[in-house]
DOVOMI-630450 format. One record per residue (C-alpha): residue number from 1; x, y, z. Coordinates in pm, 1 decimal. Layout:
BEGIN
<NUM; <X; Y; Z>>
...
end
This chain:
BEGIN
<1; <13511.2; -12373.3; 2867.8>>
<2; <13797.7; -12366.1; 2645.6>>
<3; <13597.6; -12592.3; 2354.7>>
<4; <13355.0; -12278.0; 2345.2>>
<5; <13619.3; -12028.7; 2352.2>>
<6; <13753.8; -12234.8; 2080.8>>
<7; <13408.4; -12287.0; 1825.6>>
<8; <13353.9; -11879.4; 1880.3>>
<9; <13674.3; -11781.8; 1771.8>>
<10; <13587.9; -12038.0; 1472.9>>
<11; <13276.4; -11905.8; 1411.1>>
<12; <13419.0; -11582.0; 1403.8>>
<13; <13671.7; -11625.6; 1162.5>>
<14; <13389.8; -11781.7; 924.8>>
<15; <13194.5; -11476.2; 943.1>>
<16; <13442.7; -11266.9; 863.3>>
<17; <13539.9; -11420.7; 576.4>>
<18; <13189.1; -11491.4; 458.2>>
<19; <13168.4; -11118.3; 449.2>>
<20; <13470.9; -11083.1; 288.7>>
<21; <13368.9; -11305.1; 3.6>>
<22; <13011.0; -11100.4; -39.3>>
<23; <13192.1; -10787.5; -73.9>>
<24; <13383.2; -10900.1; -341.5>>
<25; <13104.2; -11050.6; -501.4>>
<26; <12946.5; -10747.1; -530.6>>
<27; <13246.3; -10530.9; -630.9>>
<28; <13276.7; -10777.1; -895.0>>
<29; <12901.7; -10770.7; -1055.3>>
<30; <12893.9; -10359.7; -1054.7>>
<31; <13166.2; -10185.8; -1264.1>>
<32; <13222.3; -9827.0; -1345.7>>
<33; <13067.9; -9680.5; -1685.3>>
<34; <13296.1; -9690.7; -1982.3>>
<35; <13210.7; -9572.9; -2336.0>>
<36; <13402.4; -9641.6; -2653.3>>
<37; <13438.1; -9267.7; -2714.6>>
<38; <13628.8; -9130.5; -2483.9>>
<39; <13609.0; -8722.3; -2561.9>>
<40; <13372.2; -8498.6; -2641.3>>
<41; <13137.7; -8579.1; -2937.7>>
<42; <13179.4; -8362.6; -3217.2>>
<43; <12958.8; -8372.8; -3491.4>>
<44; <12832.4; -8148.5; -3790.3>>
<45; <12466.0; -8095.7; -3839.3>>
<46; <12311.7; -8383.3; -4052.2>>
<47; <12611.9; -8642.2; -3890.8>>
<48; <12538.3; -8976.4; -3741.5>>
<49; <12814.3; -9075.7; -3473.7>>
<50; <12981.1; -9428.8; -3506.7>>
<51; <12813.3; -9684.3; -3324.3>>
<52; <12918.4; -9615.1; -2950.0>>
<53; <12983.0; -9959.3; -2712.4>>
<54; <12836.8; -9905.0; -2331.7>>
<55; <13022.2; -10128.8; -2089.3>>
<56; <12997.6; -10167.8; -1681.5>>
<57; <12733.2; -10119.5; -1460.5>>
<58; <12538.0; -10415.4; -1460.5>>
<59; <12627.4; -10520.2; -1798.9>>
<60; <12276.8; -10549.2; -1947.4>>
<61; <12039.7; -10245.7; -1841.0>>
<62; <12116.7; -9908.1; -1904.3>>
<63; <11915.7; -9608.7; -1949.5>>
<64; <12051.3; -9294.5; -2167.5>>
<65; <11977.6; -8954.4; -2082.2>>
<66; <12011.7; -8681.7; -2343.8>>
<67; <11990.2; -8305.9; -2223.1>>
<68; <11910.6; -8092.1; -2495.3>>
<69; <11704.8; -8354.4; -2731.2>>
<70; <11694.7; -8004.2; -2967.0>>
<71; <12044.1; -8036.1; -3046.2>>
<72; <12129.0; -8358.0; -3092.1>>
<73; <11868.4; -8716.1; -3102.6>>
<74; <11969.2; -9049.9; -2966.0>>
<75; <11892.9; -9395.7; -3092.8>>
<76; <11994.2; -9691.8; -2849.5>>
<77; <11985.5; -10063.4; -2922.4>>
<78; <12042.0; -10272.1; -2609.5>>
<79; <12454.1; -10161.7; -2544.9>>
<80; <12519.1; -9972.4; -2807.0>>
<81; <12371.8; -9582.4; -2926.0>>
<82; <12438.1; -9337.0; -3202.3>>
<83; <12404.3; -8960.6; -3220.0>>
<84; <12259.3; -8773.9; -3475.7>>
<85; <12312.6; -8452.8; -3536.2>>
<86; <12007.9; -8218.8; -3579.4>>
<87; <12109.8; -7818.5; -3530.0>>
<88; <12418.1; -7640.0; -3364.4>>
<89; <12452.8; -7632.2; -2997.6>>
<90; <12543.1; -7876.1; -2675.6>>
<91; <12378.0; -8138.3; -2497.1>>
<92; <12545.2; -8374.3; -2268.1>>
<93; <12447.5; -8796.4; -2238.1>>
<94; <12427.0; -8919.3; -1942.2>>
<95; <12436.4; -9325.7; -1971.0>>
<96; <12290.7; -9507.0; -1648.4>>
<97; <12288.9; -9867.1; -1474.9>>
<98; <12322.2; -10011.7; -1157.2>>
<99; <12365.0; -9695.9; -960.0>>
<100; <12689.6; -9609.4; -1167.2>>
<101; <12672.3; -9320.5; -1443.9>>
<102; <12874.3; -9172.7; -1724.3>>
<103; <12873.2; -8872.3; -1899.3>>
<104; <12943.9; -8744.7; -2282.4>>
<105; <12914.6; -8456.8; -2399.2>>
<106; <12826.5; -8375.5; -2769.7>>
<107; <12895.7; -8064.8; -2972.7>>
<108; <12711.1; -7979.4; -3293.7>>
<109; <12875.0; -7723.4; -3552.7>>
<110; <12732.7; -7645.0; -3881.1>>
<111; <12987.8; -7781.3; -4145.4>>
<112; <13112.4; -7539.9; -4422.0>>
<113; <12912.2; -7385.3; -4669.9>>
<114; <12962.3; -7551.3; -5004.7>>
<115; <12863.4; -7469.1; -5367.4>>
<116; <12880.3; -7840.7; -5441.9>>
<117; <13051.7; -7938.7; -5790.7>>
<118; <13114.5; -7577.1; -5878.1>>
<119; <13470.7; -7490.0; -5881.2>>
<120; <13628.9; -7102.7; -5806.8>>
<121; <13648.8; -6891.7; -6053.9>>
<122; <13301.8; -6940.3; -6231.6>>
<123; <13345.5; -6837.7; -6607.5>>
<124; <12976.6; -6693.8; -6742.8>>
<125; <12863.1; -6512.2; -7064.0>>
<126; <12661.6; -6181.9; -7058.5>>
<127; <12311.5; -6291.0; -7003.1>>
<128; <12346.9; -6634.8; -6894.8>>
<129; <12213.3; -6783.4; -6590.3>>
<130; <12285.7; -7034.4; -6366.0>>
<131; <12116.9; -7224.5; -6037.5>>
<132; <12386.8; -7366.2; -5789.5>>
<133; <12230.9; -7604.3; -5495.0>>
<134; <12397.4; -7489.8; -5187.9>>
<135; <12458.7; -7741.8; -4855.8>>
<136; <12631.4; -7689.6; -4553.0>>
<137; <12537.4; -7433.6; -4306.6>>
<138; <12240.9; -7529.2; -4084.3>>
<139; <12088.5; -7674.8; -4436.6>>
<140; <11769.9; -7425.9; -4455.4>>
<141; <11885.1; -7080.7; -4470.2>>
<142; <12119.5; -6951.4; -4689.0>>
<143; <12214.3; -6529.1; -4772.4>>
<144; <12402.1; -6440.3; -5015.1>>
<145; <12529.2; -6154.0; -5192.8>>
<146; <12728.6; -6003.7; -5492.7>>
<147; <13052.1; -5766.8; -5458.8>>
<148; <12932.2; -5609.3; -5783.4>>
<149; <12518.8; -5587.7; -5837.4>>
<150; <12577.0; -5375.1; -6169.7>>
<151; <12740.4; -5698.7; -6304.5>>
<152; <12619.4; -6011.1; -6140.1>>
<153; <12273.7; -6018.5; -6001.0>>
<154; <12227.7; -6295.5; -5737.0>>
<155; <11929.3; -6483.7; -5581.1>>
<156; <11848.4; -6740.1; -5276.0>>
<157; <11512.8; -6987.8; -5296.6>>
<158; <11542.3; -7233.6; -5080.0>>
<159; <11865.8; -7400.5; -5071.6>>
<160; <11944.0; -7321.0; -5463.6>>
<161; <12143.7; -6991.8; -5560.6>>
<162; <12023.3; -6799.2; -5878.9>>
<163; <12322.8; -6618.1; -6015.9>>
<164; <12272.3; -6403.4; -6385.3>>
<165; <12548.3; -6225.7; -6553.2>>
<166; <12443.5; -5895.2; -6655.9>>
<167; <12799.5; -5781.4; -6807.0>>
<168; <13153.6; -5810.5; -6842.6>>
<169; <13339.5; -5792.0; -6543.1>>
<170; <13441.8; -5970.0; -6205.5>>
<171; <13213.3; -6034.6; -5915.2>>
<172; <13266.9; -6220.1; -5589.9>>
<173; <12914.6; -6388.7; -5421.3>>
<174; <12931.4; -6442.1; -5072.1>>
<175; <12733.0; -6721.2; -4876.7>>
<176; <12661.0; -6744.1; -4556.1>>
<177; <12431.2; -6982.7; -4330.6>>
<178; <12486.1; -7073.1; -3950.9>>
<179; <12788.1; -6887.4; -3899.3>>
<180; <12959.7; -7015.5; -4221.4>>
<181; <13083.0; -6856.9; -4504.7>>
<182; <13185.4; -6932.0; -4843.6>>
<183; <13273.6; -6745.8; -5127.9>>
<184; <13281.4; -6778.9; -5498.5>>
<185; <13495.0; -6581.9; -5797.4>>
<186; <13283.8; -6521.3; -6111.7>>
<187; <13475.9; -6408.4; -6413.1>>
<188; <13207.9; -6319.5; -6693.7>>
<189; <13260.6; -6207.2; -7087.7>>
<190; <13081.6; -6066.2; -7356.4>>
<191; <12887.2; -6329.5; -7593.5>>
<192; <13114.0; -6276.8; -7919.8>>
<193; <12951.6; -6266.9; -8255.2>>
<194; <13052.2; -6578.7; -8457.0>>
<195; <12845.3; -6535.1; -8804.2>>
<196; <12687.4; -6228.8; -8981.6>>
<197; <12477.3; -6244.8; -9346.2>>
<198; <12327.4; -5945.7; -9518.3>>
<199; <11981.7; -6026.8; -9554.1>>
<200; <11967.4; -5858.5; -9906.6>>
<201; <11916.3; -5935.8; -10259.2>>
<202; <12216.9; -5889.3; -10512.4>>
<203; <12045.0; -5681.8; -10772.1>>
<204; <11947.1; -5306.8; -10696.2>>
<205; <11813.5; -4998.0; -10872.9>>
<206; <11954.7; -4666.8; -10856.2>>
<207; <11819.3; -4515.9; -10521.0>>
<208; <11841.5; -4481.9; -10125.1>>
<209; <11830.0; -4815.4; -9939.3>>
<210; <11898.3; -4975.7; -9609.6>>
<211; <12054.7; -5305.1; -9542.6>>
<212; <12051.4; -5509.1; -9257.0>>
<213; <12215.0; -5829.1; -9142.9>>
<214; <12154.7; -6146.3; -8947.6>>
<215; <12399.1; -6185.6; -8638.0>>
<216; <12484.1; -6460.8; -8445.4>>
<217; <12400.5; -6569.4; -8206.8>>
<218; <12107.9; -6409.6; -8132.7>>
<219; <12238.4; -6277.2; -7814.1>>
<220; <12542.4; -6176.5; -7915.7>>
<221; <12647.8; -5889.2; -7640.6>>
<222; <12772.8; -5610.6; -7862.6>>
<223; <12575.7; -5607.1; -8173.2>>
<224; <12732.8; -5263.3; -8387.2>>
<225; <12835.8; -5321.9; -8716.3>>
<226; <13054.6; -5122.8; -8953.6>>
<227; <12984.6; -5129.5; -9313.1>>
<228; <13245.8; -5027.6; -9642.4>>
<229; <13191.2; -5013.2; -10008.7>>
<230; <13501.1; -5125.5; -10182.8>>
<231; <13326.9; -4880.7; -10506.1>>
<232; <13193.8; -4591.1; -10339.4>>
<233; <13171.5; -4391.5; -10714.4>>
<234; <12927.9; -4754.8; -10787.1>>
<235; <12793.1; -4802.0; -10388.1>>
<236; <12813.4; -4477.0; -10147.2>>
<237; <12760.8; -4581.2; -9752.9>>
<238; <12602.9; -4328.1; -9609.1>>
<239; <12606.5; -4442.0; -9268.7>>
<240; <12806.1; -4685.8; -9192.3>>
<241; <12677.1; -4789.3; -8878.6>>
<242; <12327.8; -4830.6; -8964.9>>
<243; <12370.3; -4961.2; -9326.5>>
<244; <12239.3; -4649.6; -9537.6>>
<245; <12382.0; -4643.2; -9908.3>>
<246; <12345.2; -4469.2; -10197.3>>
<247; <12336.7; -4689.8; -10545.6>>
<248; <12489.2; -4475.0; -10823.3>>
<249; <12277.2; -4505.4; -11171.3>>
<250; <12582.6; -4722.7; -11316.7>>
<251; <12428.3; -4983.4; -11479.2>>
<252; <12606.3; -5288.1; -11473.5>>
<253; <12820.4; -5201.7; -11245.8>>
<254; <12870.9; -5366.9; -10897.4>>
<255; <13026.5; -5299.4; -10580.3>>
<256; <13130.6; -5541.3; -10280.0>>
<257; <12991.4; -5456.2; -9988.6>>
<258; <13192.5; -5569.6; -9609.8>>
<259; <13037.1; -5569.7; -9276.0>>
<260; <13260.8; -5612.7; -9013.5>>
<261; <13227.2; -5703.0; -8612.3>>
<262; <13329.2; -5443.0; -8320.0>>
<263; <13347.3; -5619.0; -8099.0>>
<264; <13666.3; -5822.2; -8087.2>>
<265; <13525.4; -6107.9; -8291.4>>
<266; <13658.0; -6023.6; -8621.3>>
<267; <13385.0; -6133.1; -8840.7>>
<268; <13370.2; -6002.1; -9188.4>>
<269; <13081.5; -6071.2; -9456.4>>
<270; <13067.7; -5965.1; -9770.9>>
<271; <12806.4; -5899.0; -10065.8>>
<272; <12806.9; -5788.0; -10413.8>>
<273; <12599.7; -5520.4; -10530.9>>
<274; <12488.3; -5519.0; -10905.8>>
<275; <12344.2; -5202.0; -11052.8>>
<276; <12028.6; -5304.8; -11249.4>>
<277; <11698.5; -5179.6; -11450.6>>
<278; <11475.1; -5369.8; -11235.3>>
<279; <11149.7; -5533.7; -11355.6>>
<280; <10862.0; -5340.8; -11249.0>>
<281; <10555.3; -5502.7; -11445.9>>
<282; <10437.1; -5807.8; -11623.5>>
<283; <10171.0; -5832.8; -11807.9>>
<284; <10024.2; -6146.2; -12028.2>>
<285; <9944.7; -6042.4; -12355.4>>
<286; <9567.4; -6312.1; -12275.0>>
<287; <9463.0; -6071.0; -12006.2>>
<288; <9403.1; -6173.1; -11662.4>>
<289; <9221.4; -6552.4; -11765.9>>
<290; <9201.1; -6727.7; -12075.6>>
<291; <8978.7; -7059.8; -12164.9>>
<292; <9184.6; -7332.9; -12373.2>>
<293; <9066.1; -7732.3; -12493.2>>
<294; <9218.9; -8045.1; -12333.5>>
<295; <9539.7; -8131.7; -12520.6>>
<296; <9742.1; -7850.9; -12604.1>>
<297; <10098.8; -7866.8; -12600.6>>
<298; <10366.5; -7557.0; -12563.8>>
<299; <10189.6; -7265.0; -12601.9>>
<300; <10353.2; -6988.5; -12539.7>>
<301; <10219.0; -6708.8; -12288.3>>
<302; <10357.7; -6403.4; -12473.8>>
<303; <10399.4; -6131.2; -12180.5>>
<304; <10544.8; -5793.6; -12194.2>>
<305; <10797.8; -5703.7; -11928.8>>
<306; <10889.0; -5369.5; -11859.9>>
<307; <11106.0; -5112.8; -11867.6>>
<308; <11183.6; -5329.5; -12224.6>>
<309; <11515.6; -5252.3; -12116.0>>
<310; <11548.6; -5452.8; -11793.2>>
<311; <11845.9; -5578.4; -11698.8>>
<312; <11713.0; -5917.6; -11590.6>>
<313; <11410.9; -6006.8; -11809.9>>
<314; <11430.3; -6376.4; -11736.9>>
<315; <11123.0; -6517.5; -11545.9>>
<316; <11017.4; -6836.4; -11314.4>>
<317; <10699.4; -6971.0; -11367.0>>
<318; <10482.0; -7164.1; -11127.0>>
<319; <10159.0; -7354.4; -11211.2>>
<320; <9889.6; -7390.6; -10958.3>>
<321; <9754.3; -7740.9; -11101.2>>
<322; <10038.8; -7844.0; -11262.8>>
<323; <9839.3; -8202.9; -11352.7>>
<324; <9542.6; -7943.5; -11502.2>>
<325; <9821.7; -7718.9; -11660.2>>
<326; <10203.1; -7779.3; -11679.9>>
<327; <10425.2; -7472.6; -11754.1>>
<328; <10816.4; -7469.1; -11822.0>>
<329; <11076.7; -7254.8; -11744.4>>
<330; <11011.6; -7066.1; -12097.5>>
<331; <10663.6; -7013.0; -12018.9>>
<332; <10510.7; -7277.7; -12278.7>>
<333; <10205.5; -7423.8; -12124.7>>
<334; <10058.1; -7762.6; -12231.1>>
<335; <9684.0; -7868.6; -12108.8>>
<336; <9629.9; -8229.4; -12000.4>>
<337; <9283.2; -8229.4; -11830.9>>
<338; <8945.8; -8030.1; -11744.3>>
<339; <9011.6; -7791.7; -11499.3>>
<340; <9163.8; -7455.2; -11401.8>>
<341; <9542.1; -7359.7; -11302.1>>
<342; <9684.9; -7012.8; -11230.8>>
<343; <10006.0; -6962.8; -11358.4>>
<344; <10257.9; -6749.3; -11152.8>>
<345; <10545.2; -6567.3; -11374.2>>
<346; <10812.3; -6423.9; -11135.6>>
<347; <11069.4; -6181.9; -11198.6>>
<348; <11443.5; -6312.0; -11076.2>>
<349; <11637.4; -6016.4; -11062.5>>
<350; <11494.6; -5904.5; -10675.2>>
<351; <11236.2; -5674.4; -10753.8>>
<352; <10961.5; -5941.2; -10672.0>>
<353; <10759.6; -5824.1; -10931.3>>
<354; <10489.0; -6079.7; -11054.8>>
<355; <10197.7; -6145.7; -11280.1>>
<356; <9945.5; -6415.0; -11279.0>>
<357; <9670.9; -6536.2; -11535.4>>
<358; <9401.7; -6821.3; -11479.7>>
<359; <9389.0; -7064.2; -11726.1>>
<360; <9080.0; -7261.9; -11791.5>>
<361; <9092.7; -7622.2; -11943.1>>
<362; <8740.5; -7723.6; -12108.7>>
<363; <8567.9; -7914.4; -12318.8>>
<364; <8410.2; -7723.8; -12517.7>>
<365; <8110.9; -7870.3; -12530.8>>
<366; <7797.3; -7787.1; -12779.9>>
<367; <7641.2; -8084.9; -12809.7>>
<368; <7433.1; -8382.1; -12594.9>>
<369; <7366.1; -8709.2; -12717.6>>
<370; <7162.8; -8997.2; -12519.3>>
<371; <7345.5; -9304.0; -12592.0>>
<372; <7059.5; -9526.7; -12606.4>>
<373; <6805.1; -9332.6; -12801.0>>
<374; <6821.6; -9398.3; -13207.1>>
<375; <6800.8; -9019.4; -13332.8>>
<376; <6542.3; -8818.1; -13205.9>>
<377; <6334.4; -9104.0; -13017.0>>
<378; <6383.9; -9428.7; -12856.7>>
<379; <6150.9; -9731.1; -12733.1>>
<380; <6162.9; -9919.7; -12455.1>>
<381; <5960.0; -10151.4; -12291.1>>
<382; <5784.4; -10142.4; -11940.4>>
<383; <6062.3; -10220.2; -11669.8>>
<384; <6406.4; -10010.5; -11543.0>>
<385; <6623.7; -9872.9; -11793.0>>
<386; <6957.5; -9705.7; -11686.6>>
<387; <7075.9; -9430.8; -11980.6>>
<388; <7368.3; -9198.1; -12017.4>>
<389; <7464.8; -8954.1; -12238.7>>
<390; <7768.2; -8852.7; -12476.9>>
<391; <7925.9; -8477.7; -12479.6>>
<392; <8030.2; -8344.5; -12799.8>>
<393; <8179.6; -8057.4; -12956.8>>
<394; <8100.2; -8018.6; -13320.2>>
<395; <8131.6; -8346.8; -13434.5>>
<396; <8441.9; -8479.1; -13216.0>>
<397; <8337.2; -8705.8; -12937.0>>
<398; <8473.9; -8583.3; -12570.6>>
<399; <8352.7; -8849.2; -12323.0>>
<400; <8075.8; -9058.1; -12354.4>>
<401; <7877.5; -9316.2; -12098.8>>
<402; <7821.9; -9037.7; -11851.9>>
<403; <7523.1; -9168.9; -11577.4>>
<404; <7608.6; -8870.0; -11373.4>>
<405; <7934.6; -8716.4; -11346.7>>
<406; <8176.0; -8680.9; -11578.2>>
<407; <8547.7; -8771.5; -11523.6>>
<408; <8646.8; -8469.5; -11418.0>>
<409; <8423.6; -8396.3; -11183.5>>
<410; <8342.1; -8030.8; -11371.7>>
<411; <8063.4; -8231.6; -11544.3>>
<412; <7679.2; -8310.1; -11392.1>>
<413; <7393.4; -8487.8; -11602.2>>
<414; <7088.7; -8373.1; -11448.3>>
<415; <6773.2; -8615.6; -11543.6>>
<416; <6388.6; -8584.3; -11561.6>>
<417; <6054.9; -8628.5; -11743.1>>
<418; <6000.9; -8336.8; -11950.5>>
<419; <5621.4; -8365.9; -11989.3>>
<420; <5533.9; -8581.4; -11701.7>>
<421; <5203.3; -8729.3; -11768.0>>
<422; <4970.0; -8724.9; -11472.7>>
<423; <4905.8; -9087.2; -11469.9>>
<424; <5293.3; -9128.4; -11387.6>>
<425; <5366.3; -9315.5; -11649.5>>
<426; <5747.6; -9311.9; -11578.6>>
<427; <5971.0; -9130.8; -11361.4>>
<428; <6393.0; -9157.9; -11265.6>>
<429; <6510.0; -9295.4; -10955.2>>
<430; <6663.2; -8992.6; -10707.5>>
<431; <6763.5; -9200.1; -10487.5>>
<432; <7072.1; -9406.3; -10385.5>>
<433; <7306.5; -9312.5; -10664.1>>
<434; <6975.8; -9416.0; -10928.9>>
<435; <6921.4; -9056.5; -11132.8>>
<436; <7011.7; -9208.3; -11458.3>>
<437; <6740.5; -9486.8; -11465.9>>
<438; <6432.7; -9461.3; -11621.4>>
<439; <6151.0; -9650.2; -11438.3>>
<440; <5889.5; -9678.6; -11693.6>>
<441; <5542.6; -9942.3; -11494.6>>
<442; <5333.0; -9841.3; -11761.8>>
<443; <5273.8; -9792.4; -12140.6>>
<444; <5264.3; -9476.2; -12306.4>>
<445; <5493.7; -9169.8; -12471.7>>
<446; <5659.3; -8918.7; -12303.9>>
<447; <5980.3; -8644.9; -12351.9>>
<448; <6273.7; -8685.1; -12153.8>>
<449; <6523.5; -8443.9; -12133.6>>
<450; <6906.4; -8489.9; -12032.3>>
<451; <7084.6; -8179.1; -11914.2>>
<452; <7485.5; -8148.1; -11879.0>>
<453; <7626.4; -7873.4; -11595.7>>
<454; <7984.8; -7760.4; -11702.0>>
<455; <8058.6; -7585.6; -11365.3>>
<456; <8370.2; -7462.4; -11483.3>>
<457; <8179.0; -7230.3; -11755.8>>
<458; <7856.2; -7281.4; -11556.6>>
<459; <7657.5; -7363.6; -11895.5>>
<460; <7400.4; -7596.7; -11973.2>>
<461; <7364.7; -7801.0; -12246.7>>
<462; <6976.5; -8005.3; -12267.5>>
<463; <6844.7; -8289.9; -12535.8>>
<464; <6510.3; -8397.6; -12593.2>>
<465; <6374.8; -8707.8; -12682.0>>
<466; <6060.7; -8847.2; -12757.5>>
<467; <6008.0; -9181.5; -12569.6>>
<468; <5735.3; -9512.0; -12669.7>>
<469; <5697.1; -9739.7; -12345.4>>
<470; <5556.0; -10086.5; -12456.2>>
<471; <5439.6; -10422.8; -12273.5>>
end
């Protein structure tokens, strides 16, 4: 009795502890949540977390709950998550495994509205613009405004800011998006003028005038000019903010006229003023055109200029052709080859007066010889027989061997039979460049006539000759 007593109290204790040694087994295996972040998540919109370390439960499987997937999105690799950021708001994570749980709980804020590389205060010109890219804020809507519309004008498209300076002053533009606000100082100034010209010419008749100058830059904010006359009994301004004078008939006398700036920039220009008898007309004693030979040299175009008393009588002249007809700065022409050239004679004292005349090179022609004919006939036997011609006037020889065009190019020879028998006894080639050659298949006598087109003078010049075809 005693040696069972004795193996149950035995087989007790062994139970006991068995039990004892499962329990902490299992305590062991299952261990409370733990994340590497230990407070709340805070995060701006557009943030990723740092990667975040899940440890306990069972040590391999756990399952992430996110509560407001709106707010905030979740990306988990086996023990280990991050949190990104998508608008403002709350959610909270639970993380799951083996019956144990933890919670985190993320807050989203938008972060602070920036006007990226743009620093406080903003220095513009009148009339210039500028686009600023905005970020911050929940990223996609932006408002914005201007403490001063009259003098800085402001836009939103998107996430860019339009901002135009419309004149000088201060302004303050306010952004806001998501709660956040940011502001901006704009200082803006007038655009200075930095250069001014009168857009005139130095000499002037007596008379009422205008003037006007060139500013710039072109968008120069204040734009009014004064004008002075340092010889008002010579020069009179008249107004001198538009530029209205009065020259005084005081020939040969000048007066220096300044323009000045107003605004701030102190830019003076100045321009002399020179009394004159201006050139009012030109005329070439040759008329409007006049016909001269190849090789002249320095002729003279005699011209009258008037008032005879001009204060400025000297001219520039300008030739059309100059390799037809050259002209120098005395108005001596020289001819070097068939053709026509007008020649421009300008006056250079500002009036812009002017006078032209057409000169016409030629030839002169008043005479046609064929080169291969002996006088007034010429025989040839049956076959092909190219001819040309020789121009002439009087007895001086201009050009000779022409098939077809002279050397020019004024000059055509135009060929054909003149009494074409019917029997065809010869004809000229009109084709391929052949006009000049005389195909002669059978014997007989005919006329042929050679005729040369000046189409500079349009005239026409013809010889005749009487022509024997033999075997």
């Amino acid at each position: 009795m005693k040696k069972i007593i004795s193996f149950l109290g035995i087989a007790t204790m062994l139970f006991t502890f068995m039990a004892s040694c499962s329990k902490n087994a299992e305590s062991t295996s299952v261990l409370p949540i733990t994340l590497s972040v230990n407070t709340d998540l805070t995060l701006e919109i557009g943030q990723t977390s740092e990667v975040i370390t899940i440890q306990g439960g069972d040590g391999n499987h756990f399952r992430i709950i996110n509560t407001n997937a709106s707010v905030a999105q979740i990306k988990q690799e086996n023990n280990t998550f991050t949190v990104e950021a998508i608008r403002t708001g709350e959610t909270t994570i639970v993380v799951n495994s083996a019956g144990k749980s933890k919670s985190l709980k993320v807050i989203v804020a938008a972060p602070a509205v920036s006007f990226g590389e743009i620093t406080s205060p903003l220095a513009l010109k009148v009339g210039e613009s500028k686009v600023i890219p905005l970020s911050g804020g929940d990223q996609k809507e932006f408002s914005a405004t201007s403490s001063d519309a009259q003098t800085l004008e402001v836009s939103i498209s998107e996430k860019n800011l339009t901002i135009k300076a419309l004149k000088a002053g201060n302004a303050t533009i306010t952004v806001s998006s998501a709660g956040k606000t940011a502001q901006l100082e704009v200082s803006i100034t007038n655009v200075l003028i930095e250069s001014i010209k009168i857009d005139e010419p130095q000499n002037f008749k007596p008379g009422n005038y205008r003037l006007s100058a060139t500013i710039l830059p072109e968008n120069a904010t204040q734009k009014t000019l004064i004008w002075e006359s340092d010889a008002p009994n010579v020069v009179q301004i008249i107004n001198q903010n538009t530029g209205e004078i009065f020259i005084k008939p005081r020939y040969g006398q000048s007066a220096t006229i300044s323009v000045k700036s107003t605004d701030g920039s102190q830019i003076i220009a100045q321009h002399t003023i020179s009394v004159v008898k201006l050139v009012e007309k030109i005329t070439f004693t040759w008329g409007k055109t006049q016909k001269l030979d190849i090789g002249n040299k320095n002729i003279k175009l005699d011209r009258i200029i008037e008032p005879a008393d001009a204060t400025n009588q000297v001219l520039e002249w300008e030739s059309s052709h100059p390799d037809v007809v050259s002209v120098d700065n005395q108005g001596r022409i020289s001819t070097h080859k068939e053709g026509s050239a007008i020649i421009t004679a300008k006056a250079t004292d500002g009036s812009h007066t002017h006078e032209t005349i057409e000169i016409k090179v030629i030839l002169a022609i008043n005479k046609v010889t064929i080169d291969q004919a002996q006088g007034e006939t010429m025989q040839i036997k049956k076959g092909q027989h190219p001819l040309s011609i020789s121009i002439w006037h009087n007895d001086e020889l201009k050009e000779a061997g022409i098939t077809d065009k002279s050397k020019s190019g004024l000059g055509y020879v135009r060929w054909k039979i003149a009494d074409k028998p019917k029997d065809n006894t010869a004809n000229f080639g009109w084709k391929n460049g052949e006009k000049h050659i005389l195909y002669a298949p059978k014997t007989g006598v005919i006329t042929i006539e050679a005729t040369y087109h000046d189409t500079l003078e349009n005239d026409y010049i013809s010889k005749k000759i009487i022509v024997t075809i033999t075997e």
